[in-house]
C-alpha positions as CSV (number, residue, x, y, z in Angstrom):
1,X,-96.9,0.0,-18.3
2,X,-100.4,0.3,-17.4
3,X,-103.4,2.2,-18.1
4,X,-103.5,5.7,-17.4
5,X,-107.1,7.4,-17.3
6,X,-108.5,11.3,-17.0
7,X,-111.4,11.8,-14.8
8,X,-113.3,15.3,-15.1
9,X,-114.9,15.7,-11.7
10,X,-116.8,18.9,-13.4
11,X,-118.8,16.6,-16.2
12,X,-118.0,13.4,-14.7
13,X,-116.4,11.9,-18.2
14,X,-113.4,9.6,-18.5
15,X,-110.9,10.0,-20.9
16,X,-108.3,7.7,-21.5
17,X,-104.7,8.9,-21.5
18,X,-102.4,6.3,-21.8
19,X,-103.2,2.5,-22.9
20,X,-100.0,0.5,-24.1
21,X,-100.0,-2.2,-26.2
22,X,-98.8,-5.5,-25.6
23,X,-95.9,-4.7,-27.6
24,X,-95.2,-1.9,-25.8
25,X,-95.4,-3.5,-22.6
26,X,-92.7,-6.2,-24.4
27,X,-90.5,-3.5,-24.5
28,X,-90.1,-2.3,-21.2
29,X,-86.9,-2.2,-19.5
30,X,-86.4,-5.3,-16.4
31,X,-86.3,-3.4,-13.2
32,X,-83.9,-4.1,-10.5
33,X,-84.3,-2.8,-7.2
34,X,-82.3,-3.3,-4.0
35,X,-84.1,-5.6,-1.4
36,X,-86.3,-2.8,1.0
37,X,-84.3,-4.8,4.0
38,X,-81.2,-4.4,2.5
39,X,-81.7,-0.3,1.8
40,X,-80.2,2.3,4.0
41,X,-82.0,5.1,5.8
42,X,-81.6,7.7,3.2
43,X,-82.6,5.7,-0.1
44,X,-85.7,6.8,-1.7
45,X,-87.8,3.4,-0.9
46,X,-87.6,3.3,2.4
47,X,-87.3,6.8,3.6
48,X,-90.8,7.7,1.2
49,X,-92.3,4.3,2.0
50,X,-94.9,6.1,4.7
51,X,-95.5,8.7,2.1
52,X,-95.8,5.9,-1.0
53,X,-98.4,3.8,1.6
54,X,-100.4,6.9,1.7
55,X,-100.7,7.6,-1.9
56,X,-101.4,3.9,-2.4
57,X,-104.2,3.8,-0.1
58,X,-105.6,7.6,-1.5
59,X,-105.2,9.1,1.4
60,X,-103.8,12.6,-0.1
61,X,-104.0,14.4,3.3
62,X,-101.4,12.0,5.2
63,X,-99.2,11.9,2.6
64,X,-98.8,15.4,2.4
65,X,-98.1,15.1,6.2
66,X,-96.0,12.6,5.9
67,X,-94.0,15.0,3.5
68,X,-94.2,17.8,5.6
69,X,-92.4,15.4,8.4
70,X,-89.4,14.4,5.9
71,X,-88.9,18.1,4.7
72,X,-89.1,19.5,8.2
73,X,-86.5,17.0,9.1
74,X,-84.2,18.1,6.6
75,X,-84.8,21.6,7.3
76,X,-83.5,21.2,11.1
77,X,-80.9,19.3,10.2
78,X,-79.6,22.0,7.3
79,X,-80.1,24.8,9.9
80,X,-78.5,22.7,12.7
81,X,-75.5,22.3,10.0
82,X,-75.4,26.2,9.7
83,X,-75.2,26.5,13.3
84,X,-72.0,24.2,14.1
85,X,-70.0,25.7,10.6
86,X,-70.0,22.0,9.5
87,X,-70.0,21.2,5.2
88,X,-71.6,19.2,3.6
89,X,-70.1,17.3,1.2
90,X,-72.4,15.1,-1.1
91,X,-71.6,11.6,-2.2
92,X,-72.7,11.3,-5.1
93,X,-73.8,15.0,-6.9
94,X,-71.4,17.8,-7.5
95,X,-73.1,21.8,-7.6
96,X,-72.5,23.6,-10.9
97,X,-72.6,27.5,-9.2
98,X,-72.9,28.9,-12.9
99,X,-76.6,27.7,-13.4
100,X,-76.9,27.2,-9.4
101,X,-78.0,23.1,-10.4
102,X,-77.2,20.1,-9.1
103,X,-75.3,17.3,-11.6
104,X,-74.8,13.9,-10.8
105,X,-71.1,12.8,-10.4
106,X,-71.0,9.4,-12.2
107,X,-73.4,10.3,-14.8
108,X,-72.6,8.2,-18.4
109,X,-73.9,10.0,-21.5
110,X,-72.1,8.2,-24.2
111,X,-74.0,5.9,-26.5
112,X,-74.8,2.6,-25.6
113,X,-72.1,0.6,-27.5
114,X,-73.9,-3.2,-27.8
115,X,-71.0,-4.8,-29.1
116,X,-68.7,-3.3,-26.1
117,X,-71.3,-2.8,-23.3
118,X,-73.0,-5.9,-21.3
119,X,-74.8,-4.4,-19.0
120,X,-75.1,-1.4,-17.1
121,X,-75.6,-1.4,-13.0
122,X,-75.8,1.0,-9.8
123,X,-73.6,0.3,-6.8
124,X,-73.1,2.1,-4.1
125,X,-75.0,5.0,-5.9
126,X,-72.4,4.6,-8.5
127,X,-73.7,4.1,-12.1
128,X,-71.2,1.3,-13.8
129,X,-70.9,-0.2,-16.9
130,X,-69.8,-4.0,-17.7
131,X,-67.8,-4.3,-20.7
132,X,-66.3,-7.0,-23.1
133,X,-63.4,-5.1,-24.2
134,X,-61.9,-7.8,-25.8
135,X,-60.1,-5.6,-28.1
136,X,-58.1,-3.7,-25.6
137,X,-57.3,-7.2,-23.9
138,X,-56.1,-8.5,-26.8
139,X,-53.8,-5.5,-27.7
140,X,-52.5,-5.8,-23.9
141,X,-51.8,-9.1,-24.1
142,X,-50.2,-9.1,-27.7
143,X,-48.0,-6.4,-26.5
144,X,-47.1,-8.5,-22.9
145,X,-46.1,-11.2,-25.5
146,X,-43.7,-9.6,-27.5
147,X,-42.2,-7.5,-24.6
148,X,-41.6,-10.7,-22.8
149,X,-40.2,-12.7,-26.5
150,X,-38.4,-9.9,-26.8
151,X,-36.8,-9.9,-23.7
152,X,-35.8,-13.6,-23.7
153,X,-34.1,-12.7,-27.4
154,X,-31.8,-10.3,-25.4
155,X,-31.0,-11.8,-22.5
156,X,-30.2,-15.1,-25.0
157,X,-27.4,-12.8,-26.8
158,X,-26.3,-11.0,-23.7
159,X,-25.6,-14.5,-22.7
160,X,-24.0,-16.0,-25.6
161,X,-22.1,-12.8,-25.8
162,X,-20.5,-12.9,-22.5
163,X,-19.7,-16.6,-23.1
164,X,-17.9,-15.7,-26.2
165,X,-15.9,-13.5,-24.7
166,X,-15.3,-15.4,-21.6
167,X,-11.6,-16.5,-20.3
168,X,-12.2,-19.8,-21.0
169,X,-9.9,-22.3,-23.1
170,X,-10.5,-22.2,-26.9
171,X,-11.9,-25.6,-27.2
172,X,-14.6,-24.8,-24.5
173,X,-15.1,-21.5,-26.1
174,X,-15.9,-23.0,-29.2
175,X,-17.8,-25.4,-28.0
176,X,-19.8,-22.7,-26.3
177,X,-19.8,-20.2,-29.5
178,X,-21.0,-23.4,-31.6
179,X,-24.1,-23.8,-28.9
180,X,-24.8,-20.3,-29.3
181,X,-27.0,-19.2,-32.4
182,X,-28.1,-15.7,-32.9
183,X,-31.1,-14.8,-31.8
184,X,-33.6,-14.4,-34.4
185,X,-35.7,-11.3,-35.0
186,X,-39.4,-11.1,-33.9
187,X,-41.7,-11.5,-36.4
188,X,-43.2,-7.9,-36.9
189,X,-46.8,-8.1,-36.3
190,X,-49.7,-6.2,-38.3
191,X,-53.0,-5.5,-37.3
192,X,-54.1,-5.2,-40.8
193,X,-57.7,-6.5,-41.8
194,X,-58.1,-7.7,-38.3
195,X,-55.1,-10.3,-39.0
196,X,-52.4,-10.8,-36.6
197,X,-49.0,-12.6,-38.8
198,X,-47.6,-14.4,-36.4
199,X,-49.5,-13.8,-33.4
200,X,-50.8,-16.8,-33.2
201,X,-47.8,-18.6,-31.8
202,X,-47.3,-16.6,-29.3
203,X,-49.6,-18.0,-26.7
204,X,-52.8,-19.8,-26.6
205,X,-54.7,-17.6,-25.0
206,X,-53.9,-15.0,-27.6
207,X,-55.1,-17.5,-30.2
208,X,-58.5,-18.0,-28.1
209,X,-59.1,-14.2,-28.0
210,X,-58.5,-14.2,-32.4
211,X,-61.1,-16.6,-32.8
212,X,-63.7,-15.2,-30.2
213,X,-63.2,-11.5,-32.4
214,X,-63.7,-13.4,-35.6
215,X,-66.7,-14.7,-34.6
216,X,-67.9,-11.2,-33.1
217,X,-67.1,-10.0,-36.8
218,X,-68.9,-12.6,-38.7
219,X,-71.6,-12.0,-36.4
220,X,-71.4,-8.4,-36.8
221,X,-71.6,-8.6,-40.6
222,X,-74.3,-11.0,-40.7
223,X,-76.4,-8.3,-38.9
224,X,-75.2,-5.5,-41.3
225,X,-76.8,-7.5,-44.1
226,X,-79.8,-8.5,-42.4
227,X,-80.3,-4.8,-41.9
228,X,-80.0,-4.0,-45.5
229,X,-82.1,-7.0,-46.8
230,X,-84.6,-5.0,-44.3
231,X,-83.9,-1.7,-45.7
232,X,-84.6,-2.8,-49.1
């Protein structure tokens, strides 16, 4: 996000490159790092830092030294590998022996979904993604309170059932058929236009979860239109 100059050493003019714009500069992505104390050995900050000092102060000679030194290091220890028959097994990149490249494991090339995706995060050397996913909450639970309505309806007339049928005298019986009602039928549910009939008495936190999904979809539509107001 800064300026970026060419420098002819032949004619000795300067031409600039790259200049952004305030905008631009706006725009940029935050950057998170992991604290250089909290790094291990092998991440890129701390096991370059002797070549990035170098390169910072200009000094082009020792930080191809400083190079050389990491490379040579991981030469000897590829050839000490070779040696001893051991395998090495990366972490986190898997090798694709068709075009002989190395892919990232936990790469994530789907589009960025903003009304789904919160943020997205390393850990580990993981790549992760925070989501809402209120939706597939909602369906969960919606479907935990019916099974469980459902199951209370049946063990209600297994119940009454096996009363009615008890050995019991006739005056108990009756008294026990007369406290028993059959249970009624679950209200069928439909997803239709984003309504739920019936849902809402299930629970309250499925009532809770309605109204935070209306709200995404007013908000939702209220952006559609500001878009087209824009397009016109």
């Amino acid at each position: 996000d800064g300026e970026v100059l060419i420098n002819e050493l032949k004619n000795g003019n300067t031409e600039t490159f790259w200049n952004p714009t305030s905008e631009v500069r706006r725009q940029r992505l935050k950057r998170h790092i992991v604290l250089f104390e909290e790094q291990t050995d092998f991440e890129s900050e701390r096991l370059w830092q002797h070549v990035t000092s170098a390169i910072n102060k200009g000094d082009q000679h020792k930080a191809t030294q400083e190079k050389f030194v990491l490379e040579e290091e991981q030469r000897n220890a590829a050839r000490e590998r070779r040696e001893s028959g051991a395998e090495w097994k990366p972490l986190l990149f898997r090798h694709d022996a068709g075009t002989n490249e190395w892919h990232y494991k936990y790469e994530d090339l789907r589009p960025w979904d903003p009304l789904n995706d919160i943020a997205q995060f390393e850990k580990d050397g993981i790549l992760q993604t925070m989501e809402r996913h209120l939706s597939t909450r909602m369906s969960n639970h919606k479907a935990t309170c019916i099974n469980n309505q459902i199951t209370r309806h049946k063990r209600s007339a297994k119940d009454c059932r096996r009363r009615k049928t008890s050995d019991q005298p006739s005056n108990h019986s009756q008294n026990t058929e007369s406290s028993c009602s059959t249970p009624e039928s679950v209200q069928e549910l439909s997803d239709d236009d984003g309504k739920y009939s019936g849902f809402e008495s299930l629970c309250a936190q499925c009532g809770k979860e309605m109204n935070h999904l209306k709200e995404i979809h007013s908000a939702v539509l209220s952006l559609q239109e500001a878009q087209q107001d824009i397009h016109r």
